[in-house]
C-alpha positions in Angstrom: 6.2 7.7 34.6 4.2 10.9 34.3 6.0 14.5 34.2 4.4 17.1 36.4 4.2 21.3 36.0 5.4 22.8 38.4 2.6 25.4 39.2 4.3 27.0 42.0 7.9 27.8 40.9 10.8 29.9 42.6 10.3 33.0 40.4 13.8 35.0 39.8 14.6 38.5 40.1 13.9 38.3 36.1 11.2 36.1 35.7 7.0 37.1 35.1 4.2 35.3 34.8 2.6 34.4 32.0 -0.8 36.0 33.7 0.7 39.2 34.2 1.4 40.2 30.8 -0.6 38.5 28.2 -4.6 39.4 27.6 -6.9 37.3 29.9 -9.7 37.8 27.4 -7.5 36.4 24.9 -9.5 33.3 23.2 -6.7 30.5 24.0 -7.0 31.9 28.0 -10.7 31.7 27.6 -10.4 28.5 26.0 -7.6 27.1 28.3 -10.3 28.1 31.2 -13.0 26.1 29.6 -11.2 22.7 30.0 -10.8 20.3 33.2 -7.2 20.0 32.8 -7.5 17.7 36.0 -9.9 14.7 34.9 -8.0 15.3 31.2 -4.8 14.1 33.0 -7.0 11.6 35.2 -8.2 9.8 32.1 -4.6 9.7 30.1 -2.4 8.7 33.4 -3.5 4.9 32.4 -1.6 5.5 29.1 1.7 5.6 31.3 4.0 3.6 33.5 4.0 4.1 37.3 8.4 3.7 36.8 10.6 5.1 34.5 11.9 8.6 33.2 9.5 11.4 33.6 7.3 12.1 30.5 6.6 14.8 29.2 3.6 16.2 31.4 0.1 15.3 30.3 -1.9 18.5 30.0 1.7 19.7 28.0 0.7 17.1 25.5 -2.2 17.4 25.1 -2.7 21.2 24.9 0.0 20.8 22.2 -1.9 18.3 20.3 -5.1 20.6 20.2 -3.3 23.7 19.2 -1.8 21.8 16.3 -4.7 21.0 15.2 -6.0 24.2 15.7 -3.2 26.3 13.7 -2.9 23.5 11.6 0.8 23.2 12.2 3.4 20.4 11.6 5.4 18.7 14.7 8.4 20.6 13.7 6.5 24.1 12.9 4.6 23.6 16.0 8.1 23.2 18.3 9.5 26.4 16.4 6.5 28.5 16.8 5.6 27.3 20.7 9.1 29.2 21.7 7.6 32.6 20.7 3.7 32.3 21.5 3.2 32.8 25.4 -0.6 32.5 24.8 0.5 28.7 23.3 2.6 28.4 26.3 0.0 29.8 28.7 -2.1 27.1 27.0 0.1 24.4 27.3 0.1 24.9 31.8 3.2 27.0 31.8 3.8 29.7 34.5 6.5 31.5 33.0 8.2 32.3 29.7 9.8 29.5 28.2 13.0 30.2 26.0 13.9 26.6 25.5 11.9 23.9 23.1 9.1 22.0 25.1 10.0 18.6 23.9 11.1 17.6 20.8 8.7 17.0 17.8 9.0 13.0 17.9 7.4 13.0 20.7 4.4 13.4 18.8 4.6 10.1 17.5 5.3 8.5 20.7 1.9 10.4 22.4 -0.1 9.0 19.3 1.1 5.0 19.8 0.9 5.7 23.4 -3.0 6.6 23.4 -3.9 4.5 19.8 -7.0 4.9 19.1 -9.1 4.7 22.4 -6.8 7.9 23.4 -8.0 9.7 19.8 -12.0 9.7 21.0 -10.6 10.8 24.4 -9.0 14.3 22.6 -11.9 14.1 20.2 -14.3 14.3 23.8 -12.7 17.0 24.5 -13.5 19.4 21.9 -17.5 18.2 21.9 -17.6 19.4 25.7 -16.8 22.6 24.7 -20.1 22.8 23.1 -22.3 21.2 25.5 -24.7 23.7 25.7 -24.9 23.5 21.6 -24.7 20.3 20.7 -27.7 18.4 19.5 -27.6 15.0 18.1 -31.0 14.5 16.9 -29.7 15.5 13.0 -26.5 14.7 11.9 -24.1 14.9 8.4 -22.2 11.9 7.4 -19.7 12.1 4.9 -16.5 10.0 3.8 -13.2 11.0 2.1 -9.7 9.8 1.6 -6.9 10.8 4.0 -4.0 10.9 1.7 -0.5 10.5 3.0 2.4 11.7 2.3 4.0 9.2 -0.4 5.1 9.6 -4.0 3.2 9.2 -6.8 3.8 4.9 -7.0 5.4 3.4 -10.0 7.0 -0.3 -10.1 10.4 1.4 -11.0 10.1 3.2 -7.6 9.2 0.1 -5.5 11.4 -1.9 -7.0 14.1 0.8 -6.1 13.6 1.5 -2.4 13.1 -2.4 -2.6 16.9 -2.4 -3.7 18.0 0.4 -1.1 16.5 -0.9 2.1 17.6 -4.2 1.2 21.1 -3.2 1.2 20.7 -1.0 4.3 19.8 -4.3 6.0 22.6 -6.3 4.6 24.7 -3.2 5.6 23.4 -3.1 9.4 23.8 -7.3 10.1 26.8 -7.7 8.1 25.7 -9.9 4.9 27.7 -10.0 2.1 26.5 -9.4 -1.0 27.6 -11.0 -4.3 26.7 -8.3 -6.1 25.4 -4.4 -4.6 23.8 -3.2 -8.5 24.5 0.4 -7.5 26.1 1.4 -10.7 23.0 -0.7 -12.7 20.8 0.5 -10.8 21.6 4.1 -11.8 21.8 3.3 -15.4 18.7 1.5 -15.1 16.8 4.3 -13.4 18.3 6.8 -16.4 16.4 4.6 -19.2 13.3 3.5 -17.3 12.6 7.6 -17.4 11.5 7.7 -21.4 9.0 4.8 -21.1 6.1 7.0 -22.6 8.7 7.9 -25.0 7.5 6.0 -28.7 10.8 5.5 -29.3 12.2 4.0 -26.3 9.5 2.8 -24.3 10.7 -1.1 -25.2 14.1 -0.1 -23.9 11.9 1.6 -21.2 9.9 -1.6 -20.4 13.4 -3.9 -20.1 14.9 -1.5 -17.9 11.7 -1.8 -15.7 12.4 -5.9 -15.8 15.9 -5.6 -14.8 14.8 -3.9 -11.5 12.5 -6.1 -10.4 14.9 -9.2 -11.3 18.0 -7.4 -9.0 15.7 -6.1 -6.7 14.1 -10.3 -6.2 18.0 -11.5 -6.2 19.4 -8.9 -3.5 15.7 -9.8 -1.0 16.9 -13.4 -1.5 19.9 -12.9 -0.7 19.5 -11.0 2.7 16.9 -14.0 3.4 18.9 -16.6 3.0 21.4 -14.4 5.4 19.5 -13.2 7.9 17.7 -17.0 8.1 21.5 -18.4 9.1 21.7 -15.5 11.4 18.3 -16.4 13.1 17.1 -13.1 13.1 13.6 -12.5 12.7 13.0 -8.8 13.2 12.6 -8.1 9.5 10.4 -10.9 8.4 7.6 -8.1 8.1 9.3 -6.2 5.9 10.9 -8.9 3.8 7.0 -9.8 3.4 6.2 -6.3 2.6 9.4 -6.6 -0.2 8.2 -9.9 -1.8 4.9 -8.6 -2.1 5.9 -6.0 -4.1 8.0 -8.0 -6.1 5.1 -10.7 -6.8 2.3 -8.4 -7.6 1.1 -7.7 -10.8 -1.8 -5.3 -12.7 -4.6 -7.2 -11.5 -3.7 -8.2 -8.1 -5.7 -7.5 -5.1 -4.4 -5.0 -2.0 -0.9 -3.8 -4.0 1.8 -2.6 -1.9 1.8 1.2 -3.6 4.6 2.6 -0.5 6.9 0.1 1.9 7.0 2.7 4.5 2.9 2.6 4.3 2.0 -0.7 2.9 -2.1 0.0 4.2 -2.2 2.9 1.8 -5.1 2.5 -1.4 -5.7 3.6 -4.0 -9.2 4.6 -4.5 -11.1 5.9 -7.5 -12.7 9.7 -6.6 -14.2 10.3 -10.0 -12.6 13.7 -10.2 -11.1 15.4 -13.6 -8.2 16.7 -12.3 -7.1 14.2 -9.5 -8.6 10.8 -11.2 -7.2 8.0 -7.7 -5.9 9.1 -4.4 -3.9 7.5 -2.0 -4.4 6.8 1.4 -7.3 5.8 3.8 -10.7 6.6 4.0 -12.2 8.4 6.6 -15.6 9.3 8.1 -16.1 12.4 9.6 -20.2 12.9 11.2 -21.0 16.8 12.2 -24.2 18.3 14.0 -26.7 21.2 12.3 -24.0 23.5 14.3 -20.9 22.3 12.3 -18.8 20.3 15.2 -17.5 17.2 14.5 -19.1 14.7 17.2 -17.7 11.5 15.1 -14.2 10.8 12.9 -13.1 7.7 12.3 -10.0 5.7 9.5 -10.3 2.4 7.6 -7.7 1.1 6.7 -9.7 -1.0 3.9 -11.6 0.7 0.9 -14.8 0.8 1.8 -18.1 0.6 0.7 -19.9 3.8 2.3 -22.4 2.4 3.5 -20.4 0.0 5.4 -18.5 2.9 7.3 -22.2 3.8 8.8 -22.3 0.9 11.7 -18.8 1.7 13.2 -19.0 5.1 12.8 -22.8 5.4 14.3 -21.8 3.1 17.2 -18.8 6.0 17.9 -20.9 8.9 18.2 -22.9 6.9 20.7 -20.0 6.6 22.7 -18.7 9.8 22.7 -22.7 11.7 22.9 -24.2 9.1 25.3 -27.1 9.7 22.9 -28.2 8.0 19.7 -28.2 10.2 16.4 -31.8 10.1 15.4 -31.7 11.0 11.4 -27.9 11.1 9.5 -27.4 13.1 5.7 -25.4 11.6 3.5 -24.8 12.0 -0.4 -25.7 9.0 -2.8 -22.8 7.2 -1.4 -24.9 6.0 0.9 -27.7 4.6 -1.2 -29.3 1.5 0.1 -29.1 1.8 3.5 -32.0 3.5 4.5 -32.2 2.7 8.6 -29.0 1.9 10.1 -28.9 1.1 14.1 -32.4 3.2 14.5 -30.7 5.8 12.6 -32.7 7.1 9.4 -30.3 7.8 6.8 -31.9 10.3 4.4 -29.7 10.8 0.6 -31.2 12.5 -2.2 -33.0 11.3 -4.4 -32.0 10.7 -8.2 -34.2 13.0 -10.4 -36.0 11.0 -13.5 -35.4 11.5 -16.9 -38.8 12.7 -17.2 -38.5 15.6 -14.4 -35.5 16.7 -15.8 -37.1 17.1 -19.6 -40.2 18.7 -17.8 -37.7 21.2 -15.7 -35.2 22.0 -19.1 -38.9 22.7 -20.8 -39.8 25.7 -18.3 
């Protein structure tokens, strides 16, 4: 059920208005003025239940979303920081001071699976009708990069560790017994798996890293076996996600590098100091004026190129108007005309020009 403002509340003896002692030319009042708060809740009430608790309201949400972004702030930072901003509040639809915490910061990630992905171009919309009056899609700038998250640097020892520690938290929760828990092993296996680029002791290194996987493959079985007699079938994903880990090797195709983010890859940037990255990759098209009119996540690797279709056919769909000419780096290289779209790259200079241009 959608949560309301109330936009007409019983003042107290002790209670202002936000209006009555912040700046009105402030740039969040200005900006807060810009938007149609009312068709912005109009086109996210589908997103909710007509029964139910009350939500947290819609333009509170949203307004919070968008500042975020702005300040570049975490969920938790942004909760901490809304208490004392009463332009953030102002913002957000309040009337008066607010001393208490708006919501609390999961509720993030419950507004983000609520609205997926069709609710991401809506916030997206947003922003581009700020600029109506400069926006101009007849020239564009494509580019692609990798959206890292926020996991550890992968190794096999560290896989087949949380492997190890969520599988006992399962056995834990539904009651399976195990024959053996390996905490103490694991430990002392941890302790020598640490020298492996060590001359000395990277063979005892390497054995340590064999004994892991083994435990860590004996401890899934095990909660199979038990949750199978149980019948319970709400960790069969994550089970998968376990025994892919434990079955892949060098050379196998889409690894598991986190369990908690088994879509991450790892892709090759070319770069000295940062040689792979992990994560997504993501497209991200902006106009001559520098606003983003187009953003969108794969969750494969890629190709370039093959990022231009989807991510053309978006900034249709948000503009209403078809980009005319796109810039992209080499990356791009062999696709020339892409939905009527010319994609213009740079050209690669000949050996010959280059002599010629060293010369003078």
């Amino acid at each position: 059920m959608v949560g309301k403002i109330d936009k007409t509340p019983q003042l107290s003896l002790f209670e202002i208005p936000l209006i009555n002692f912040i700046n009105t030319e402030h740039e969040l009042v200005v900006l807060s003025h810009k938007i149609a708060w009312a068709e912005v809740e109009n086109n996210f009430r589908k997103y909710y239940s007509q029964s139910g608790r009350p939500s947290v309201p819609i333009r509170t949400m949203v307004g919070a979303i968008l500042l975020k972004q702005i300040y570049d702030q975490s969920d938790e930072n942004f909760v901490d920081r809304w208490i004392e901003n009463p332009y953030w509040q102002y913002f957000c639809g309040e009337v008066v001071f607010q001393k208490k915490k708006p919501f609390d910061p999961t509720e993030f990630t419950h507004f983000r699976n609520r609205i997926g992905k069709e609710g991401a171009e809506e916030l997206l919309k947003i922003s581009m009708h700020l600029f109506e009056k400069e926006l101009k899609v007849d020239l564009a700038y494509v580019d692609t990069t990798v959206q890292e998250k926020n996991i550890t640097y992968p190794t096999d020892a560290k896989l087949y560790r949380k492997v190890l520690i969520q599988a006992r938290k399962i056995a834990q929760k539904e009651n399976i017994k195990l024959r053996q828990s390996y905490i103490r092993v694991e430990k002392e296996l941890v302790i020598k798996q640490r020298f492996y680029r060590h001359p000395k002791r990277s063979k005892e290194a390497k054995a340590a890293n064999r004994h892991l996987k083994t435990i860590a493959g004996r401890v899934t079985q095990e909660i199979t076996k038990g949750l199978k007699l149980k019948g319970i079938k709400s960790y069969d994903e994550k089970i998968g996600i376990f025994n892919r880990v434990l079955n892949q090797t060098r050379k196998s195709k889409n690894k598991v590098y986190s369990i908690h983010e088994p879509d991450v890859k790892c892709i090759a940037k070319g770069k000295d100091s940062k040689q792979y990255e992990y994560g997504n990759k993501s497209s991200i098209v902006y106009s001559k004026e520098g606003i983003i009119i187009g953003a969108m996540a794969f969750t494969e690797n890629l190709y370039d190129g093959d990022t231009l279709v989807p991510q053309l056919e978006q900034v249709t769909r948000l503009t209403g108007q078809e980009l005319k000419q796109a810039v992209g780096d080499r990356g791009y290289r062999g696709r020339p005309i892409v939905n009527e779209t010319i994609i213009l790259t740079p050209k690669t200079i000949s050996k010959k020009a280059t002599a010629t241009r060293n010369k003078k």
